[in-house]
MIPAGU-197535 format. One record per residue: residue in one letter; x, y, z of N, C-alpha, C, O, CB in turn. Coordinates in steps of 0.2 Angstrom, whole numbers, plus 2048, in hexadecimal, padded with zeros to 3 digits. Glycine has a CB too. Layout:
BEGIN
AXYZXYZXYZXYZXYZ;...
This chain:
BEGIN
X4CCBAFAC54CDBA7AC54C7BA4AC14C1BA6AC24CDBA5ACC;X4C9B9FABE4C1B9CABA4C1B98ABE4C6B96AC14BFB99AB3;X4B9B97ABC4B5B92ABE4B7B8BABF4BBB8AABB4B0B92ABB;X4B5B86AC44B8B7EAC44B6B7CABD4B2B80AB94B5B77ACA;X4B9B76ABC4B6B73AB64AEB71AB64AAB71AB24BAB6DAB5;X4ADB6FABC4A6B69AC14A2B71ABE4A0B70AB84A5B67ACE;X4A2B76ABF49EB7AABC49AB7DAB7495B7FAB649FB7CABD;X4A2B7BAB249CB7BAAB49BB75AAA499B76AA449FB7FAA4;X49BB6EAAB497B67AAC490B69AAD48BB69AA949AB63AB3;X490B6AAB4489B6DAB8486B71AB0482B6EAAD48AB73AC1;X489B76AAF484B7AAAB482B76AA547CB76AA3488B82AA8;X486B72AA3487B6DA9C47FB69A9C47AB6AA99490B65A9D;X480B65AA2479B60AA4472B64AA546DB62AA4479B5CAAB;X473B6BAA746DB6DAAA46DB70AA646CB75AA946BB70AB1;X46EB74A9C46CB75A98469B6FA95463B6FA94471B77A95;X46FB68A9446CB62A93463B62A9545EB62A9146FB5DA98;X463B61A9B45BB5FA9F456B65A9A451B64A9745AB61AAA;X458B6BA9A454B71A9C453B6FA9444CB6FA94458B79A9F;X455B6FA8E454B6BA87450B66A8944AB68A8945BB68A84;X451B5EA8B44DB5BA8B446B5CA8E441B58A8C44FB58A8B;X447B60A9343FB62A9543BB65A92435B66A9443FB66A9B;X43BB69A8B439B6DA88438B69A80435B6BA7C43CB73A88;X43BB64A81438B5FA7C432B5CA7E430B5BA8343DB59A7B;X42EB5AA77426B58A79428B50A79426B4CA7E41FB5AA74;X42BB4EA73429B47A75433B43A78438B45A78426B42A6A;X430B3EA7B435B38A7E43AB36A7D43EB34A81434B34A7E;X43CB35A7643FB35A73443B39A6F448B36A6C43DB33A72;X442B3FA6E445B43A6C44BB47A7444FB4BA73441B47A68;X449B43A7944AB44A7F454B46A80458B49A84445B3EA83;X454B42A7B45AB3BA7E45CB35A7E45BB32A78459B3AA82;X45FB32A82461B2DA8345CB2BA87459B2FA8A467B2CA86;X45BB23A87456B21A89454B20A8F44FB1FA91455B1DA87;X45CB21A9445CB21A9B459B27A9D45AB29AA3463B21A9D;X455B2BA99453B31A9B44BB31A98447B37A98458B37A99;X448B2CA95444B2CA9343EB2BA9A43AB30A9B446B26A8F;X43EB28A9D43BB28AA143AB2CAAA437B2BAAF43BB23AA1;X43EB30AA843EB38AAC438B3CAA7437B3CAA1447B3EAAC;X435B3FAAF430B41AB1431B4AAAD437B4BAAB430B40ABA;X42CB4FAAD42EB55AAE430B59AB5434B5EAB542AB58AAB;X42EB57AB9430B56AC0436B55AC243AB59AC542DB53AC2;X437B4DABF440B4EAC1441B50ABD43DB54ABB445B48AC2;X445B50AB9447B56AB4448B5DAB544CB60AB3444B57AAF;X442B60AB9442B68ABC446B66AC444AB6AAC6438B6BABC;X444B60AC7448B61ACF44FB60ACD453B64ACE446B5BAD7;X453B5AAC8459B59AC545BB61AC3460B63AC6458B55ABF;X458B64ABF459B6DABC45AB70AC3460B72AC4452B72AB8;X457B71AC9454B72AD145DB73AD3460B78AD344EB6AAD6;X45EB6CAD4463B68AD646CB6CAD5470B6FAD9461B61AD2;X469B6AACB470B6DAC9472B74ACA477B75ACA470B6DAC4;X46BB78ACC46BB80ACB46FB81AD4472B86AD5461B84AC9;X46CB7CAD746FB7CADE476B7CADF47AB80AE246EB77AE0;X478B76ADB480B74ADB483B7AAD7489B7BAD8483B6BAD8;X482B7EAD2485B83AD1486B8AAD348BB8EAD1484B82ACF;X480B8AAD8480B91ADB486B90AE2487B94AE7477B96ADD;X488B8AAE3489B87AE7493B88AE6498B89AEA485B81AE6;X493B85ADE498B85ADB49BB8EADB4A1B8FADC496B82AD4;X496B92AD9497B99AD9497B9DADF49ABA3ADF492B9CAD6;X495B9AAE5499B9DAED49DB9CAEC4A2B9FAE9498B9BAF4;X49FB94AF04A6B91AEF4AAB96AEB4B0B96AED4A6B8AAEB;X4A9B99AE54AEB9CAE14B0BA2AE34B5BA5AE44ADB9BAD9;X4A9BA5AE44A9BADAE74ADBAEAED4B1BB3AED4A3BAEAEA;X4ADBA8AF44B0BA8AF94B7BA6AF64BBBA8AFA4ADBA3AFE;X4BABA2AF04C1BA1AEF4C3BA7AED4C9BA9AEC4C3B9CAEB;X4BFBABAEB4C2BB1AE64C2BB6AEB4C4BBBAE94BFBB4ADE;X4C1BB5AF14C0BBAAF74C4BBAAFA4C8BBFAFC4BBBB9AFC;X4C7BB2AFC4CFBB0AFE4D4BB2AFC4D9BB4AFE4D1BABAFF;X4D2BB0AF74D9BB0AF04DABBAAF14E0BBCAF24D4BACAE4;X4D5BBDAF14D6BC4AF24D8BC8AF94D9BCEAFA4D0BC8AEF;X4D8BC5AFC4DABC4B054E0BC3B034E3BC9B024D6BBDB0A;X4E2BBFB024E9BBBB004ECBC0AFD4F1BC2B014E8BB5AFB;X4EBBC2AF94F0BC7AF34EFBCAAF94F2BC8AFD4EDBCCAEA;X4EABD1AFA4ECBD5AFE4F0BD3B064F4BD7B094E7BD8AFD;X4F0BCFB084F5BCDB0D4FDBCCB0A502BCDB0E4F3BC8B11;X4FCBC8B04504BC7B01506BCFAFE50BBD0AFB504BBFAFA;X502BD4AFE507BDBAF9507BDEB0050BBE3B00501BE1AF1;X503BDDB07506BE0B0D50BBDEB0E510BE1B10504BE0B12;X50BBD8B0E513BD5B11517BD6B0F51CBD6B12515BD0B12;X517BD7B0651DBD7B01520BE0B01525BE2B00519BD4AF9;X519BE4B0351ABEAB04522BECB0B528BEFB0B511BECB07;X51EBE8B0F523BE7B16529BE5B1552EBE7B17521BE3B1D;X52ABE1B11530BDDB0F533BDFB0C539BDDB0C530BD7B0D;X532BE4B07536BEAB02537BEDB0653DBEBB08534BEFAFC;X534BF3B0C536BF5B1353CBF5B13541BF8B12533BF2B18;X53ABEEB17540BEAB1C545BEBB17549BF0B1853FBE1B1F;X548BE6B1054CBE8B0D550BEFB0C556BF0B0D54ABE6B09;X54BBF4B09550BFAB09553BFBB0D559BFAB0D54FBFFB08;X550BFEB14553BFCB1B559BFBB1B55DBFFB1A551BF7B1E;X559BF4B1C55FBF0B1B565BF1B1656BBEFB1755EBEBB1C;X562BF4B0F568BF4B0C56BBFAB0D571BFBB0B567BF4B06;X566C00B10569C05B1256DC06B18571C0AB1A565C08B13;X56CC02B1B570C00B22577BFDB1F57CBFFB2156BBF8B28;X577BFAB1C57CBF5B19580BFAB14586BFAB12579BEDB15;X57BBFFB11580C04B0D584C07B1158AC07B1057DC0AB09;X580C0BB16585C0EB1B589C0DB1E58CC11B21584C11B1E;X58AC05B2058EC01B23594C01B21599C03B2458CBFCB23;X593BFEB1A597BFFB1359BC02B135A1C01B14593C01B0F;X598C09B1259AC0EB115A0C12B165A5C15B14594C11B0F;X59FC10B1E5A1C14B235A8C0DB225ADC0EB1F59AC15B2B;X5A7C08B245ACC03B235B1C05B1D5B7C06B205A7BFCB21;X5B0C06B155B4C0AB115B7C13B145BCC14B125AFC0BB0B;X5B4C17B1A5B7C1CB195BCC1AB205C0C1EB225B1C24B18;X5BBC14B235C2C12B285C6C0FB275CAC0FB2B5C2C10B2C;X5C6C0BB215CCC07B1C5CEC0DB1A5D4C0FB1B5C9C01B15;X5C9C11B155CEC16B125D4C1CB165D8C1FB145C9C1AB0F;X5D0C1BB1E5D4C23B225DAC1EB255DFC21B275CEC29B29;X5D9C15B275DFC14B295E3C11B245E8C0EB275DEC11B2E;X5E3C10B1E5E5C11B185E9C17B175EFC15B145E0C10B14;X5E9C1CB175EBC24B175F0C23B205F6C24B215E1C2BB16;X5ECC22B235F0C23B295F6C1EB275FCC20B265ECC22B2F;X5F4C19B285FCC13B26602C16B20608C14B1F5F9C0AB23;X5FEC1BB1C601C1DB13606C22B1860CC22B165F9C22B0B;X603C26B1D605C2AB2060BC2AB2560FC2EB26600C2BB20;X609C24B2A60FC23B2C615C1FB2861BC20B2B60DC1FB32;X616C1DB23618C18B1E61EC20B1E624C20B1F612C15B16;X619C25B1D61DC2BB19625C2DB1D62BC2CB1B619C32B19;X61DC30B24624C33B28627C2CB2C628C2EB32621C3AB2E;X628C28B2B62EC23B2C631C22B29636C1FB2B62DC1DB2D;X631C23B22634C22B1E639C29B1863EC28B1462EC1DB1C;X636C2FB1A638C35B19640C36B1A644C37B15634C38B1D;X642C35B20647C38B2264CC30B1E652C33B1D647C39B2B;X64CC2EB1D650C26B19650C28B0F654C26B0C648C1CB1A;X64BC2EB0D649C2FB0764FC34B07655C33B05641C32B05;X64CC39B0B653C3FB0B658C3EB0B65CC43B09654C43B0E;X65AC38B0E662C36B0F662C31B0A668C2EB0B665C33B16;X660C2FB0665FC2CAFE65FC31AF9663C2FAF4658C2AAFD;X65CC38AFA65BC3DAF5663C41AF4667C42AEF654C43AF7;X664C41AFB66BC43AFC670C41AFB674C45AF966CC45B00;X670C38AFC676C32AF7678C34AF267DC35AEF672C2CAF5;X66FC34AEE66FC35AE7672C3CAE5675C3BAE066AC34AE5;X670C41AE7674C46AE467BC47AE567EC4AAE1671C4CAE6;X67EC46AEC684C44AEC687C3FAE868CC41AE5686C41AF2;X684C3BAE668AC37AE1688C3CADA68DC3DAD6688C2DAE0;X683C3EADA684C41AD268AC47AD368EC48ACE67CC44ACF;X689C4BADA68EC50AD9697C4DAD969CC4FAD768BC55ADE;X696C47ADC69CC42ADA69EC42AD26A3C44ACF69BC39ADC;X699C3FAD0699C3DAC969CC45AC56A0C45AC0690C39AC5;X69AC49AC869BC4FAC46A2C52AC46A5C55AC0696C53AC5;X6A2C50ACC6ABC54ACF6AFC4FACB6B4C51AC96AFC53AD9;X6AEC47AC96B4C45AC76B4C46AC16BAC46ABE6B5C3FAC8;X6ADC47ABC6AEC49AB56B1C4FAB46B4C4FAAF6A8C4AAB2;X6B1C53AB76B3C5AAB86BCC57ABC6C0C57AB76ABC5EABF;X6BDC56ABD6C4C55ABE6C8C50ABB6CEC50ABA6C4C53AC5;X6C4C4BAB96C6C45AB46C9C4AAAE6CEC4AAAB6C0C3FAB2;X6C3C4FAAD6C3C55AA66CBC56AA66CFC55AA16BDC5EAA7;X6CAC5AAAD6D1C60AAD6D6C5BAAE6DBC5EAAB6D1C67AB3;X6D8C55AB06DDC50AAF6DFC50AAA6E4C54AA96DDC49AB1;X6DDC4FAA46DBC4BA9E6DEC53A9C6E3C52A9A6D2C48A9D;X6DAC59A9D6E0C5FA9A6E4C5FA9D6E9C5FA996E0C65A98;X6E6C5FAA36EDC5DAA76F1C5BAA16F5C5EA9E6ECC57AAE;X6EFC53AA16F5C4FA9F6F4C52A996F9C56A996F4C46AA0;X6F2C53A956F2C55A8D6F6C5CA8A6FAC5DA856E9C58A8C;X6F5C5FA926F8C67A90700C67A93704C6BA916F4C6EA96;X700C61A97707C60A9670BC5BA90711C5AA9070AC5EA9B;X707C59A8E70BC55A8870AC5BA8170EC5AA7C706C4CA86;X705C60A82705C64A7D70BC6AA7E70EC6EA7A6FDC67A7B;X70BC6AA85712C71A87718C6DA8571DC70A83712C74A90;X718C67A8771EC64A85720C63A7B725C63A7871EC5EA8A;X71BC61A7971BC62A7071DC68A6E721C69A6A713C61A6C;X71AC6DA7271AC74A6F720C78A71722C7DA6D713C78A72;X725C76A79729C76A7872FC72A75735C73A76728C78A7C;X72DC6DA71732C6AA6E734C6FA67739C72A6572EC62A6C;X72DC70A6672DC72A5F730C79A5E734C7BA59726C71A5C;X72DC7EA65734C83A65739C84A6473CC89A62735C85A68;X73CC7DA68742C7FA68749C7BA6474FC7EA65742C7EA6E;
């Protein structure tokens, strides 16, 4: 984390002073509002600032102490809280999962009774159906031999025409 702003301020002025105290003459001091400081004030001013900054630099130490308290209580808790989640998504997989394999077995079971209720209605369907085809086949088959029936007597009768 950086430093406040008030801090490098503080450093700003107490470079300032620490400059003008090492000037010899008054004028080169400054602004004239500083003309008449002392070396004395100027060194308790320096005193002062060097105070409020090591002051500035706890305060920061102790926030970067929290601030690191902090993280490490927020990556425990966030630690526990991934925990807790898988957990639960694992609970909820198998939940899931058990919920799908009892849809699926009374799914099969209802597919199942569906059958044998419905079985004995197929075979007397299968058996309809093959009955009528073997219909379709006796009348084709008889319609056939009519068909020379009638044919073989109109050809026995041509053929006895023509004999005779």
């Amino acid at each position: 984390m950086p430093l406040p702003s008030c801090h490098s301020s503080c450093l700003q002025i107490r470079t300032m002073l620490k400059n003008m105290l090492h000037l010899k003459r008054p004028w080169q001091r400054g602004s004239k509002a500083f003309w008449h400081l002392s070396a004395q004030k100027i060194e308790k001013k320096i005193d002062d600032l060097d105070k409020k900054i090591e002051k500035i630099h706890a305060g920061h130490k102790e926030m970067l102490a929290q601030w690191h308290d902090f993280k490490l209580e927020n990556v425990k808790e966030n630690e526990k809280n991934v925990k807790e989640n898988e957990k639960r998504y694992h609970d909820f997989k198998l939940e899931n999962e058990k919920r799908w394999q009892e849809f699926l077995s009374r799914d099969a079971q209802k597919y199942a009774e569906f059958l044998t209720a419905h079985r004995t209605e197929w075979r007397e369907l299968t058996l309809a159906w093959a009955g009528l085809r073997a219909l379709a086949a006796l009348s084709l088959l008889f319609g056939g031999l009519t068909t020379i029936i009638v044919n073989w007597d109109k050809f026995s009768k041509s053929l006895n025409e023509l004999t005779q």
